[in-house]
N, C-alpha and C positions, 0 to 999 in steps of 0.2 A: 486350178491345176490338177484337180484331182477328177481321175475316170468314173463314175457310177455306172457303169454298165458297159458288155463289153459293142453295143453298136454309138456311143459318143465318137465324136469326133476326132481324131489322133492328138497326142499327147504333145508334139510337138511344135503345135499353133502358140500353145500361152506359153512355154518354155523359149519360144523364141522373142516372146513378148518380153517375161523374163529380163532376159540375156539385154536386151536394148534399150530396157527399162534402167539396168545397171550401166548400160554405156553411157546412157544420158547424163545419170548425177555423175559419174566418173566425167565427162565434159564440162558439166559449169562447174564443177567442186575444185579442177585440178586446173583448168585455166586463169584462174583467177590470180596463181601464181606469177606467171608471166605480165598480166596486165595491171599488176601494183605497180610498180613504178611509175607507169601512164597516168594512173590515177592519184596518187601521189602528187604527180607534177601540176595536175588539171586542174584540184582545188586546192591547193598549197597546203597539204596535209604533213602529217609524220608519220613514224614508226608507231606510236604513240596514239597519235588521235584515229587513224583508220581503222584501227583495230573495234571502233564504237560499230564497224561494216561488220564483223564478226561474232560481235555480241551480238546485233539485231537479229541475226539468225537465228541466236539459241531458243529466242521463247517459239516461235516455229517448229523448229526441233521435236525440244521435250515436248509441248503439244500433242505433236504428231505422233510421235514414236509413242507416247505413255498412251495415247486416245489410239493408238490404230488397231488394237484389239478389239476396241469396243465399235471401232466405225464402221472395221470390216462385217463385225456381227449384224449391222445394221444393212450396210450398201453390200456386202457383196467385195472379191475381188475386182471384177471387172470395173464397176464406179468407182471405188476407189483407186483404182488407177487414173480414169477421167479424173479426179478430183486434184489429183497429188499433178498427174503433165499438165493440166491447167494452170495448178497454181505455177508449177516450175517454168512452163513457159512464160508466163507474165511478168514473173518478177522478171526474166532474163531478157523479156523486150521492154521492160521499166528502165533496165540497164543501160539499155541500149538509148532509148528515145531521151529519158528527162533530163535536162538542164542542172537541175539541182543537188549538190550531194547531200542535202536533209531527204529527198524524195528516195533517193537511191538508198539510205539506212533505215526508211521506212517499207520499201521493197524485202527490206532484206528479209522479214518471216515470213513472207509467200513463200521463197526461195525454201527456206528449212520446212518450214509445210510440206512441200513438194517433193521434197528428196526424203525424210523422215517416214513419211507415209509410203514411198515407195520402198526404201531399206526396211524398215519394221515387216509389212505387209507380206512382201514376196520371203524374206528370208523364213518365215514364218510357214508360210502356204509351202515352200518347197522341202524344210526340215520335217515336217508334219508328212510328208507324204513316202514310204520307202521308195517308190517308183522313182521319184526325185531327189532322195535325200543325197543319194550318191554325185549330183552334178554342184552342190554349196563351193566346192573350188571352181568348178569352171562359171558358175555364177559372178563369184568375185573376180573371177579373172574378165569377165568381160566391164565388171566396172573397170579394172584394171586398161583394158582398149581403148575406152572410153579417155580415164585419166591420162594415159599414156596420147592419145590423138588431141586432148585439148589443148597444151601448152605446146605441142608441133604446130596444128593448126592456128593457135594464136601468135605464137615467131612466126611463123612463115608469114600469114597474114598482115603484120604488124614490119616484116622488110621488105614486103610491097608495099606498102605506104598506106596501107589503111588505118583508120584509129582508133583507138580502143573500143569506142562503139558500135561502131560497125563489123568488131568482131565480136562483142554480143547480139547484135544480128543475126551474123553464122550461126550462133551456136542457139540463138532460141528457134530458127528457122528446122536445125538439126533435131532439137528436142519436140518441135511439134510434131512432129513425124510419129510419137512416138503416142499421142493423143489420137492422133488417124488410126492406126493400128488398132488401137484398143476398143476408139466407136468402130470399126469395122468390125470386131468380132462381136461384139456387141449387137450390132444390126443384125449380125447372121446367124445369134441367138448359142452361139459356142458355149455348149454349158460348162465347160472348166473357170468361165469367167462370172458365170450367172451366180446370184446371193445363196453360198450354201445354205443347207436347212440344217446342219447339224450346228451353225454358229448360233445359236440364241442369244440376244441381247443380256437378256437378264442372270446366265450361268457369266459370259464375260464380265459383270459386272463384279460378282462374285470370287471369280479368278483370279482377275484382277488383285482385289485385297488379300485372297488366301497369298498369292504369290510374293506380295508386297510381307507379310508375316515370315517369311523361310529368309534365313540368316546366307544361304549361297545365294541367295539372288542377287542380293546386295555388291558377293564377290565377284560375282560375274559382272556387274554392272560398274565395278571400279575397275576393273581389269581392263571393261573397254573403253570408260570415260580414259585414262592414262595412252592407251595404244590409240587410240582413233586422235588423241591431242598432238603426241608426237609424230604420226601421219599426216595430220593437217597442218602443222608447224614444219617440215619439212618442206611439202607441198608449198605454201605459202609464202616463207620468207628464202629458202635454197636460191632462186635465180634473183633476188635483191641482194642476199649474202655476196653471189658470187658477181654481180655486176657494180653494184655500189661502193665494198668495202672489201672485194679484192681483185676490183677492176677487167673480169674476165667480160672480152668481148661478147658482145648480146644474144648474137647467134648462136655461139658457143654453149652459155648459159640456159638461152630457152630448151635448147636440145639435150643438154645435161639434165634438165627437170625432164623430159621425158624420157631420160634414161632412167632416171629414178623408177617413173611409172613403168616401162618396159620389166625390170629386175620385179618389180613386185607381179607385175602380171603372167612374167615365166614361174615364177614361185607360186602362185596360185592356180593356175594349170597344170602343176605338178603335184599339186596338194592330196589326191586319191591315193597317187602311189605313197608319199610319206607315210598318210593317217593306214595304208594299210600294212606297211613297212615295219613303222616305228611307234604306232598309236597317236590318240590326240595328246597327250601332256607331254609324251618327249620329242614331238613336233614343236611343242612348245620351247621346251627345252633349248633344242637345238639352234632357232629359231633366235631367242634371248641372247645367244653367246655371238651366235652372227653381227647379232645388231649391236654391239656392245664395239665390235671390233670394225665395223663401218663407222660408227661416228665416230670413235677415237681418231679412224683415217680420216673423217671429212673433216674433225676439227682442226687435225695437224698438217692436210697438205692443202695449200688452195686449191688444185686442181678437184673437179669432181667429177669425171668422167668413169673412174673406177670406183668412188665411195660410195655414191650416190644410186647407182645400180644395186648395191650390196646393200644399203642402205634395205631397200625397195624390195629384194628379194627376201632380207631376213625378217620384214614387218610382212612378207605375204600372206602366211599361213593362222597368223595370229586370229585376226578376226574369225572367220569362219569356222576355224578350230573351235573357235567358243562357244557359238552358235550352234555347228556339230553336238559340243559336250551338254547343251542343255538340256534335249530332251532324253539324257542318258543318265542325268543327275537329280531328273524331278518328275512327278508325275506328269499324265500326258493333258491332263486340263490345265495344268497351271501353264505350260509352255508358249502358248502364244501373248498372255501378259508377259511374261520373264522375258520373252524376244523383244517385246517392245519398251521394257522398262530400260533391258541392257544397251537396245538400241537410242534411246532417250540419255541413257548416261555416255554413249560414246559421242551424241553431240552436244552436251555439254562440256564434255574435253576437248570436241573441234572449235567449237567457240573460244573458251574461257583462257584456255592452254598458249593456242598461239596468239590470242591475246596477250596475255599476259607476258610474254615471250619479246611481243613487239613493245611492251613498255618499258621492261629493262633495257632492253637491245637502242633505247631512244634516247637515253641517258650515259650507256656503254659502250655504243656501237655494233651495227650489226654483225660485224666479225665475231659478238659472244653467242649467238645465236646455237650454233652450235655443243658448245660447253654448255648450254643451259639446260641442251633435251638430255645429256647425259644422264643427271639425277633420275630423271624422271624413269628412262628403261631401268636404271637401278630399282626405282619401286618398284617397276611391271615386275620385277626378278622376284622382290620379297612376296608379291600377290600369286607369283607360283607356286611360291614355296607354302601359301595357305590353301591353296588348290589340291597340290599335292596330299598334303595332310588331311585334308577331303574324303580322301577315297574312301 
């Protein structure tokens, strides 16, 4: 993504790469919501035991996210994109094709593989770059398209009578697209994709542990393990909440989840004017009190046509803000380990979080679902307030 000369190629080829690299994981990450029940009913599962499909992700993840510093320094962005839509398409035609739900939780680390590699990599390649640093909202706002079209396309899908298979189908058919892309720039030698020369293997290795030593790495890396839990717990069990345990018709429900994704992707399309507005920490701010006062509403009224967008809007800004703040809080070698560490801790909270969420809620009923994320923004509030004290 970055220009070395001014006769390269425009700037605009792997930015757009980008942008559809984040539609992608926004696609299998946020549909998967809609199609729990399906798969629930297919292997006679729980709240409880499905969640083992969430944990198989994690070791993929952390993998990924913690390694993608040091892969990039080897392959290059451009393979490492090959490597990350590979794996992502596979697991999602594994989804589709096999028989067995042992085979589908052994799928399940390609999957984090695949999205890890590609959240680490790019958030990293475009924060690094000033030309691009300014586009990290419209970034997220396109995983946000992404999240926000999976679970439409899987309702919709899914009231035509297809089944849940065959809309993992769709959607790995969607994400190869995004492997085409990447070997065509590839073939045509685009060198914003080609292996930089300034990555060396052997300083990333180094980085790496220097970054692993600094006590805000750490903070950033809890900040997003907690926010990326509560995003994927929303995402996840929202249309089971509101079809299972407070009987809102299905249609109604899948389109509610993508109202969720819609509120967060208008908020992260609007994320430049904030951060220039208000700065990053009282984006934060602002931000935390929003979401405070959406769950209260999603916990208190069944309906979530209005929570659930607010929900979506006020967790917009979180992520990328963070990512924003890192290379403003640590030197500029350490930054792409800290991208990928914090990115490693925020899918260990998409795993472990709405995990754990589904084993209470299997016991409780899914109607606590909600009261459970509360706590949890409570801490992201306290990780502020150690943020703050930062400066």
């Amino acid at each position: 993504m970055r220009l070395v000369a001014q006769s390269s190629p425009p700037l605009w080829i792997s930015v757009a790469i980008a942008f559809y690299a984040f539609i992608s994981i926004g696609l299998a990450e946020a549909s998967l919501g809609v199609l729990l029940p399906s798969i629930l009913a297919e292997y006679g599962l729980t709240s409880a035991t499905i969640t083992l499909l969430f944990i198989s992700q994690i070791c993929g993840y952390i993998l990924a996210a913690i390694a993608s510093s040091l892969v990039m320094a080897r392959l290059g962005l451009g393979r490492l994109l090959v490597l990350a839509a590979s794996l992502l398409t596979a697991a999602l035609l594994i989804y589709a094709l096999v028989p067995a739900w042992l085979l589908m939780v052994l799928a399940g680390p390609l999957l984090g593989m695949g999205i890890g590699l590609i959240d680490a990599g790019i958030n990293t390649t475009l924060v690094q770059d000033d030309r691009t640093a300014h586009l990290l909202g419209a970034l997220h706002g396109f995983y946000g398209i992404g999240a926000f079209a999976g679970p439409a396309i899987a309702t919709t899908l899914l009231a035509l009578g297809l089944e849940w298979r065959q809309v993992y189908s769709v959607l790995a058919m969607l994400t190869s697209l995004l492997l085409v892309g990447v070997l065509a720039a590839l073939f045509y030698r685009y060198p914003p994709l080609l292996k930089n020369p300034d990555l060396l293997a052997a300083s990333a290795d180094v980085q790496l542990r220097r970054s692993l030593r600094t006590p805000i790495v750490f903070l950033f890396g809890a900040f997003l393990l907690i926010y990326v839990g509560i995003e994927a717990s929303v995402s996840h069990w929202a249309y089971s909440v509101q079809t299972i345990a407070r009987a809102t018709p299905a249609l109604w429900a899948g389109y509610g989840l993508s109202a969720y994704w819609l509120g967060l992707t208008a908020g992260r399309f609007l994320l430049s004017y904030s951060l220039r507005s208000l700065g990053g920490l009282r984006t934060i701010t602002l931000s935390l009190g929003l979401l405070m006062v959406g769950l209260i509403g999603w916990w208190q009224q069944p309906q979530s046509l209005i929570s659930l967008p607010l929900i979506g809007f006020a967790l917009a800004a979180i992520f990328p803000t963070i990512i924003w703040l890192i290379p403003k809080r640590l030197p500029e070698g350490l930054v792409p380990a800290t991208v990928g560490f914090a990115t490693s801790a925020a899918s260990v909270g998409s795993a472990l979080i709405p995990a754990g969420i589904g084993w209470v809620a299997s016991g409780a009923g899914l109607a606590v679902v909600p009261l459970l994320i509360l706590p949890l923004a409570i801490a992201m509030g306290g990780l502020h307030g150690l943020l703050l004290r930062s400066q």
